[in-house]
C-alpha positions in Angstrom: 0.0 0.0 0.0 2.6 2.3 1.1 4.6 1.3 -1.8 1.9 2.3 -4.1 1.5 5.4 -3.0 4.6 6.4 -3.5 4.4 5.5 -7.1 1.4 7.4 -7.2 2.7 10.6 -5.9 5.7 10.0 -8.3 3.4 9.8 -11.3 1.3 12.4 -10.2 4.2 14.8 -10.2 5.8 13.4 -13.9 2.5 14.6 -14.8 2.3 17.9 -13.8 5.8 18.1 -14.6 4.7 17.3 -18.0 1.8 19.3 -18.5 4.0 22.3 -17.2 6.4 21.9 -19.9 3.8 21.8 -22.5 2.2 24.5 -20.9 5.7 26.5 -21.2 6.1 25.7 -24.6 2.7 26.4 -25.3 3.0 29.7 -24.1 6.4 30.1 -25.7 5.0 29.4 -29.5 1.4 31.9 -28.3 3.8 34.6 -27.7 6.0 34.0 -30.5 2.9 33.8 -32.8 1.7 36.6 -31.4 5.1 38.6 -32.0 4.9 37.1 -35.7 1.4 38.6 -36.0 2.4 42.4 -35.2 5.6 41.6 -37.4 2.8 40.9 -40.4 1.5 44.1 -39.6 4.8 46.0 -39.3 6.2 44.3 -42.4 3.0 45.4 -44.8 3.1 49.1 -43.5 7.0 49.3 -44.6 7.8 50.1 -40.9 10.7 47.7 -41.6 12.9 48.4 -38.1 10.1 47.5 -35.9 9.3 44.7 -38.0 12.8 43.4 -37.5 11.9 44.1 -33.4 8.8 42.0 -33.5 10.3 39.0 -35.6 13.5 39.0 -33.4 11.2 38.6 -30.4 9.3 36.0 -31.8 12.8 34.0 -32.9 13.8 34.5 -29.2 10.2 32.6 -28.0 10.0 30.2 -30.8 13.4 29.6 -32.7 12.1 26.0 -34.3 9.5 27.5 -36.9 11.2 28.0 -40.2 9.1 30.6 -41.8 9.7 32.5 -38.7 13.7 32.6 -39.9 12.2 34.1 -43.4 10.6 36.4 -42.3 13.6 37.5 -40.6 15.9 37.5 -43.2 13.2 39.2 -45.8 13.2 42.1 -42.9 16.9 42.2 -43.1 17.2 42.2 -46.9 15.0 45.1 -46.9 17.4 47.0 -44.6 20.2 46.5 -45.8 21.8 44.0 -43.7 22.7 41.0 -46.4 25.2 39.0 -43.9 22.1 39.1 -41.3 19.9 37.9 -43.8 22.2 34.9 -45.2 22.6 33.9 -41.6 18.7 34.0 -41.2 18.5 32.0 -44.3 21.0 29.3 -43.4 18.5 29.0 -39.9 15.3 28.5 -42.5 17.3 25.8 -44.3 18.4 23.9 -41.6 14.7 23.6 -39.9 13.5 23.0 -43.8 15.9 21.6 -46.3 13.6 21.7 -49.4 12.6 25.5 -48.5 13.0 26.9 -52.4 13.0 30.8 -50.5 15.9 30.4 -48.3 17.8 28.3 -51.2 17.1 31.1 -53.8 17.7 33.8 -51.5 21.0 32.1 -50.2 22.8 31.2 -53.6 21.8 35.1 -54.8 23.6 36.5 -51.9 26.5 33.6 -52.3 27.6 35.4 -55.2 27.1 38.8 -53.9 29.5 37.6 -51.7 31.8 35.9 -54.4 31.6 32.7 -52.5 30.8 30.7 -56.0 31.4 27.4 -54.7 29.0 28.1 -52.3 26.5 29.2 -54.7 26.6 26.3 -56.6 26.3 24.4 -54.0 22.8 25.6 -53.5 21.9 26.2 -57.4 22.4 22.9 -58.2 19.7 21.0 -55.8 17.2 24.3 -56.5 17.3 23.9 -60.1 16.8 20.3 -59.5 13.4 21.5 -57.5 12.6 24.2 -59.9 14.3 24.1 -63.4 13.3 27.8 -63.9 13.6 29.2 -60.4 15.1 33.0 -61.2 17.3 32.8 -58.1 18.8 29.4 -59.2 19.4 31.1 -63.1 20.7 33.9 -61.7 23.4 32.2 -59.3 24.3 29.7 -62.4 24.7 32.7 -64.8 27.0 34.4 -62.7 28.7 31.3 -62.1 29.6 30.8 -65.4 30.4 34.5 -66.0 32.8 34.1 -62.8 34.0 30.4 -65.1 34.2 32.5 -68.1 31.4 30.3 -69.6 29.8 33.1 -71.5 27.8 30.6 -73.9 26.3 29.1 -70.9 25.6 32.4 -68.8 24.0 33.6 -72.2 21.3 31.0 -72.5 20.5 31.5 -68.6 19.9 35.5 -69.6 17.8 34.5 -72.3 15.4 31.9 -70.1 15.3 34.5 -67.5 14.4 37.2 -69.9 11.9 35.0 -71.8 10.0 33.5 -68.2 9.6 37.4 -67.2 10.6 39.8 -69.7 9.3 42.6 -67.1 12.8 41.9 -65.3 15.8 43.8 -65.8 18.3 40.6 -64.4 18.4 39.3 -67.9 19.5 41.9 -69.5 21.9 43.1 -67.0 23.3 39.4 -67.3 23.7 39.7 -71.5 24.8 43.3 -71.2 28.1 42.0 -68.7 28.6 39.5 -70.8 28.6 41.8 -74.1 31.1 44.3 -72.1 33.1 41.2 -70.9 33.5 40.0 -74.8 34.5 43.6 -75.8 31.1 44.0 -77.1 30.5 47.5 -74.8 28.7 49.4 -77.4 26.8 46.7 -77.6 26.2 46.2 -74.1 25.4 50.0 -73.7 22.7 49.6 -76.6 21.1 46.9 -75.1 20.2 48.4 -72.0 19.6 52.0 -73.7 16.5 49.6 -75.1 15.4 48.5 -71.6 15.9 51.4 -70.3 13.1 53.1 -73.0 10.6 50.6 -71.4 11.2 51.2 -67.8 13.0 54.9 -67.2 12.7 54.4 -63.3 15.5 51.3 -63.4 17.9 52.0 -61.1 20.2 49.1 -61.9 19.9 49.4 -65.3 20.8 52.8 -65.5 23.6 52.6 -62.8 24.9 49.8 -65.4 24.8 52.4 -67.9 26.6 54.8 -66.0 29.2 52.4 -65.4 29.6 51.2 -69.1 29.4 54.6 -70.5 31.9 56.0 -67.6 34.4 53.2 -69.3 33.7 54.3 -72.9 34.4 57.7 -72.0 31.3 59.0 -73.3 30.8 62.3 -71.5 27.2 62.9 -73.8 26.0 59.0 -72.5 27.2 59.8 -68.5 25.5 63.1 -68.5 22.3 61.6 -70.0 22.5 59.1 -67.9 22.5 61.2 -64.9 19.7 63.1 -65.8 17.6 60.2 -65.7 19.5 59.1 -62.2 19.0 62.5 -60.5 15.3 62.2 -59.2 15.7 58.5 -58.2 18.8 59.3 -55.9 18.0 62.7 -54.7 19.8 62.5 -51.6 23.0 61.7 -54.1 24.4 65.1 -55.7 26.9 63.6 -57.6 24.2 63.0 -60.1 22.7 66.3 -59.7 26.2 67.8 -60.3 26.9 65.8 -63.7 23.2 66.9 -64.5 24.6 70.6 -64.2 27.2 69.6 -66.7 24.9 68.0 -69.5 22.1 70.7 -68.8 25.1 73.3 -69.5 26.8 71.6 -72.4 23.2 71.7 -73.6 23.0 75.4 -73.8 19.4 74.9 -71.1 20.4 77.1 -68.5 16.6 77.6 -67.3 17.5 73.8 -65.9 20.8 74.6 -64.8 19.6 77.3 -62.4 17.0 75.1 -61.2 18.9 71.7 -59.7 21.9 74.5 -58.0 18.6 75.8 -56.3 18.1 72.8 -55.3 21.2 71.6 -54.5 21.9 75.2 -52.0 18.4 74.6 -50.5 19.7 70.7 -49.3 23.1 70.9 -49.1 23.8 74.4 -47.8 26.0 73.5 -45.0 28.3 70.8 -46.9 31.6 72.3 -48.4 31.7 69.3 -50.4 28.7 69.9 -52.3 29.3 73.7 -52.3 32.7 73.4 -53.2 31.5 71.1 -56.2 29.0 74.1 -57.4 32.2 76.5 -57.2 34.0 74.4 -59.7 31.4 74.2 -61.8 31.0 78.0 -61.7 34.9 77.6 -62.4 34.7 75.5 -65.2 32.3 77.1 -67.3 32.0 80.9 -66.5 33.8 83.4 -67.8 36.5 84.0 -64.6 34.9 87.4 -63.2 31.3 86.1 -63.0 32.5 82.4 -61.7 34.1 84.8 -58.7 31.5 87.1 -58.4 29.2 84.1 -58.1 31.4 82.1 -55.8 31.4 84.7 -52.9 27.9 85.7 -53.4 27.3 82.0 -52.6 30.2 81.7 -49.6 28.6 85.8 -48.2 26.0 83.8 -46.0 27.6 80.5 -45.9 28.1 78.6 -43.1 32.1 78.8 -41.6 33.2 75.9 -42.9 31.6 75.9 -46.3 33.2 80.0 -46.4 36.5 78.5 -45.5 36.3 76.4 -49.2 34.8 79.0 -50.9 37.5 81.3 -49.8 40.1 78.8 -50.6 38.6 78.5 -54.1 38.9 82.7 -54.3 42.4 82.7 -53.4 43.2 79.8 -55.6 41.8 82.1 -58.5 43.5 84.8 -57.8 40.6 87.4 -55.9 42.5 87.6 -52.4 40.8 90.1 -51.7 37.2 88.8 -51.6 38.6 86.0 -49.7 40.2 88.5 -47.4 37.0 89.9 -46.8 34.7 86.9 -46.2 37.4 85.6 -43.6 37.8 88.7 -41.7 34.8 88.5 -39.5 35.8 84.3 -38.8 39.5 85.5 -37.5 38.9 88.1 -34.5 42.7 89.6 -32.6 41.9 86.6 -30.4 42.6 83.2 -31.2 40.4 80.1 -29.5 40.0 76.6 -30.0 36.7 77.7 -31.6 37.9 79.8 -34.7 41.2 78.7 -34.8 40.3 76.7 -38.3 39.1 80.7 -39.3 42.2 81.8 -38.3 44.2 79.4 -40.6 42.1 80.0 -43.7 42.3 84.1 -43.0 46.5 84.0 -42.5 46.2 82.0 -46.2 44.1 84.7 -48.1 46.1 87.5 -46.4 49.5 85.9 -47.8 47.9 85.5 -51.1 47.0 89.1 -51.0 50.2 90.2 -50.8 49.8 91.5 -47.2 52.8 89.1 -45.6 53.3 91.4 -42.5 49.8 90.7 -41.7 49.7 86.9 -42.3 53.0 86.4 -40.0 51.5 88.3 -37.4 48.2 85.9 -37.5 50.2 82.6 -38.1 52.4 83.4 -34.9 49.4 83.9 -33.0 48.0 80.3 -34.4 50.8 79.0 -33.0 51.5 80.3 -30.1 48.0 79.2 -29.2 48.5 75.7 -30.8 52.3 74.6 -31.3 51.6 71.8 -33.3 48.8 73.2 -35.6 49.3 71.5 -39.3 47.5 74.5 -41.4 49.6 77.1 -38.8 53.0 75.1 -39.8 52.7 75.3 -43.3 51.8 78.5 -43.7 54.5 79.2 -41.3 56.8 77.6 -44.0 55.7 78.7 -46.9 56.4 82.5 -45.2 59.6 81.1 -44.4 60.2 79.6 -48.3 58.9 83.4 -49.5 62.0 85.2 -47.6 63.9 81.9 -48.9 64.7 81.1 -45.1 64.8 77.3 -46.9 65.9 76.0 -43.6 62.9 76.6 -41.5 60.5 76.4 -44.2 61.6 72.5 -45.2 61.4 71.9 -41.4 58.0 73.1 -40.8 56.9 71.1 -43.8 58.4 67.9 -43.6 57.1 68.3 -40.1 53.3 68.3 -41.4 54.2 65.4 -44.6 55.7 63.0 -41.6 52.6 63.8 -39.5 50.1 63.5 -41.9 50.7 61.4 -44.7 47.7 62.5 -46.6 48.5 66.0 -46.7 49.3 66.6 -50.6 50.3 70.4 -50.1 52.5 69.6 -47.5 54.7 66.8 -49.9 54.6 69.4 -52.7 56.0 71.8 -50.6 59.4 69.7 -49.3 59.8 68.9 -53.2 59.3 73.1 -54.0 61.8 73.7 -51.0 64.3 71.5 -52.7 64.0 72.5 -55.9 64.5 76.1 -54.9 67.3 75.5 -52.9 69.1 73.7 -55.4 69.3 70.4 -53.9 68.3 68.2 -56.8 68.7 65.1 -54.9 66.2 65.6 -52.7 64.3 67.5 -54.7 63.9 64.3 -56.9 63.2 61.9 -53.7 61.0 64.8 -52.5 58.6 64.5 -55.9 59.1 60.9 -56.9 57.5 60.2 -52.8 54.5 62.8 -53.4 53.9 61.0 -56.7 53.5 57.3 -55.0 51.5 59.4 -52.2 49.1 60.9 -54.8 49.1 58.4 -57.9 45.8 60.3 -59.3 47.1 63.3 -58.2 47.2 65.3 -61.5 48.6 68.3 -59.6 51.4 66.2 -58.0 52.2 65.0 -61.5 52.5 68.5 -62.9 54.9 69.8 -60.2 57.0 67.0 -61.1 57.0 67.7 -64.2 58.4 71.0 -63.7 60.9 69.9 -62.2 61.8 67.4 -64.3 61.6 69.5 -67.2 63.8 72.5 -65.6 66.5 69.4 -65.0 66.3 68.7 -68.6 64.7 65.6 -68.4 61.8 66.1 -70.8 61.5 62.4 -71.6 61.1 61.8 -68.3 58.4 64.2 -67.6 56.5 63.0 -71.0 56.8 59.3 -70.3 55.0 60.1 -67.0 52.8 62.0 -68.5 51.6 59.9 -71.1 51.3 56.9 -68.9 49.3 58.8 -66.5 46.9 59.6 -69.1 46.4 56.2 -70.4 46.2 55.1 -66.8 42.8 57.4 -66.2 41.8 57.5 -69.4 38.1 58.5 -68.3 39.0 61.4 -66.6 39.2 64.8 -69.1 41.9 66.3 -66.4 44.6 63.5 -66.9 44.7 64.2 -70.9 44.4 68.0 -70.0 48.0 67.5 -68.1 49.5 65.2 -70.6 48.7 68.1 -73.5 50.0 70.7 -71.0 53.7 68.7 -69.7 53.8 67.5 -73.6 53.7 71.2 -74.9 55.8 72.7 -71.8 58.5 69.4 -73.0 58.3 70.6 -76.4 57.3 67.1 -77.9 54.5 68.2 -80.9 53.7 64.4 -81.0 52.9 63.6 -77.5 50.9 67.4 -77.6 48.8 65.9 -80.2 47.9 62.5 -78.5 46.9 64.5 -75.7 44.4 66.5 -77.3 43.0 63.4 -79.5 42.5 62.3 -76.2 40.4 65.3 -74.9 38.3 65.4 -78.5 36.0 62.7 -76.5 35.4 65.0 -73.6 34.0 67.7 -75.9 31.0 69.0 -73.4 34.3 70.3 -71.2 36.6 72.7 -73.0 40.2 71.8 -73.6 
């Protein structure tokens, strides 16, 4: 008797114990369900970050449920988070090997991350499943780009075209191959078709960009931003090579409007101001493009005035710069307009009024010993009065310290020029060059030198390989033509401006 009951308490409390776990777990998956159920919500409103809140929660209650681990990773696609997503994925497939979502989903983003192996991995069984599955085309396709199967990759751009012609994969898929098979023109026409049937396809036309970018065809980039502009318009580069083709067009209504719109956004970025300088620069006769410059720098913000007045001095109109700066460089110096201080010593010693900028830069450092913008200008006072043993000091103080400061580099190689010391002079410009490889300035102070050393063949051989190096870019052939014609060498000259015939929107 006594030995029964015992068994019966005992199996009395397996069973509770029982029914407690179940009623755990069945609270677990309400809770999770219910987190999945607001996520549903969330997800269809496009309030994507709390949708990624919810679904994590209902992970963390109920980790077991596959589509739970999709919706996870569709959450994380849409916010950007691809690594997150793949991991999310991986989960799905585990709990469900056949799931065709997390296959497709992981062999696309296999190849995004160039892990091909990996992608075929997954292509292979999902084609198996689904011989037409666009995920599975896509990750074979790119395979056998990456193989340098182009006869296979074509026939995949063809099936996915032909299953859903509405789809621009397809014919992103022929147009790499075309450009991959020296076929670019080719490539660039294809998608110039697309692009006629759907002008709000932002990977077709970023293709486009790219392809024409490589051609050199200024007429096709600046086209092709025009269409980009409104679908990135928190992106000014496109807005800025819209102000380019609009100009080159002769519409200047249009080039009026997008800089209206680009001071009304981007009024406090020197980047973006600086960029509307140039192009003031670039295409206005010089007194207007200055007069225009510090009528956009007179209610700038500080640091956009200090590029602005940068820009003046560099074109020679010290004196506007001067007077923009004054009010930013008070007798006093602080932490807080030390920066104004800097930019206003650099305008006065521009203008001519030397006296004045020593006065300023000794006060910069007396406040601030170590202060790179105080130093230079301190040596570049010092290299005026041709006191080349303080100046090179102060400069190669700022190069050491700051490796990315180009004016800085210049300035040892100027120093050593000057002074006569063609050794270091040489050392002094070969180092800015591997510094600044694109650096069409540090190529053309080198090439100075070069050519006052009588090494001509030097400076055009740089020259010339520079330009074929960054081909793309109008500035490189614009130095090459320059350095040719300073070196004497008709021939080279010539090249140079063959070379700039294809950027005809900019002048030569």
């Amino acid at each position: 008797m006594r030995a029964r009951t015992w068994r019966s308490r005992h199996g009395i409390a397996f069973t509770m114990a029982v029914f407690l776990m179940l009623s755990a777990c069945r609270s677990n998956v309400q809770r999770a369900d219910a987190y999945e159920a607001t996520y549903d919500q969330q997800f269809s409103q496009g309030n994507y970050a709390a949708a990624l809140q919810s679904i994590q929660q209902a992970v963390g209650e109920d980790e077991n449920q596959a589509r739970r681990w999709l919706k996870l990773a569709r959450v994380q696609i849409q916010l950007g988070r691809p690594s997150a997503a793949a991991s999310s994925y991986q989960h799905a497939l585990d709990l469900q090997p056949d799931s065709i979502e997390a296959m497709e989903n992981l062999s696309v983003l296999a190849v995004r991350g160039g892990r091909f192996d990996l992608a075929k991995r997954l292509a292979d069984p999902l084609l198996l499943l689904q011989p037409n599955n666009l995920g599975g085309l896509l990750a074979r396709s790119a395979i056998a780009i990456h193989d340098h199967r182009f006869a296979d990759a074509d026939k995949d751009a063809d099936t996915i075209i032909a299953g859903d012609p509405s789809r621009e994969d397809g014919y992103l898929i022929k147009a790499r191959i075309l450009d991959l098979t020296d076929r670019t023109r080719d490539a660039v026409a294809l998608l110039e078709q697309r692009a006629a049937t759907d002008s709000n396809s932002a990977d077709i036309l970023l293709q486009l960009m790219t392809l024409y970018q490589k051609l050199g065809d200024r007429s096709g980039i600046q086209a092709t931003a025009i269409r980009l502009m409104p679908l990135f318009p928190d992106d000014p580069r496109y807005a800025m090579e819209s102000l380019r083709a609009y100009h080159a067009r002769g519409q200047e209504d249009n080039v009026q409007i997008v800089i209206d719109r680009l001071r009304q956004r981007y009024a406090g970025n020197p980047a973006v101001m600086g960029a509307i300088a140039q192009f003031w620069r670039s295409t206005a006769p010089p007194a207007v493009a200055r007069e225009e410059i510090a009528k956009l720098a007179d209610t700038a913000p500080p640091r956009v005035k200090f590029t602005l007045a940068d820009m003046l001095v560099e074109m020679g109109d010290a004196p506007k710069a001067i007077a923009l700066l004054a009010p930013l460089a008070p007798s006093k110096v602080t932490t807080a307009n030390i920066d104004g201080q800097t930019h206003y010593a650099r305008a006065l010693l521009a203008g001519g009024k030397t006296a004045e900028a020593q006065a300023k830069v000794d006060s910069v450092l007396a406040f601030d010993s170590g202060n790179p913008d105080g130093l230079l200008l301190r040596a570049r006072l010092a290299f005026a009065r041709k006191d080349y043993a303080s100046a090179v000091t102060d400069a190669q103080v700022v190069a050491n310290d700051d490796v990315d400061n180009e004016d800085a580099a210049l300035l040892v190689g100027q120093i050593y020029a000057a002074q006569g010391n063609s050794l270091l002079a040489d050392k002094a410009y070969a180092e800015a060059r591997s510094k600044f490889p694109a650096s069409t300035r540090a190529l053309q102070e080198q090439a100075k030198w070069l050519i006052a050393q009588n090494k001509q063949d030097v400076a055009v051989r740089n020259a010339t390989s520079f330009a074929h190096a960054y081909a793309n870019v109008a500035e490189a052939w614009q130095a090459m033509r320059d350095i040719c014609s300073a070196a004497g060498n008709a021939a080279c000259a010539a090249e140079a401006r063959d070379g700039l015939a294809r950027f005809s929107a900019r002048p030569a």
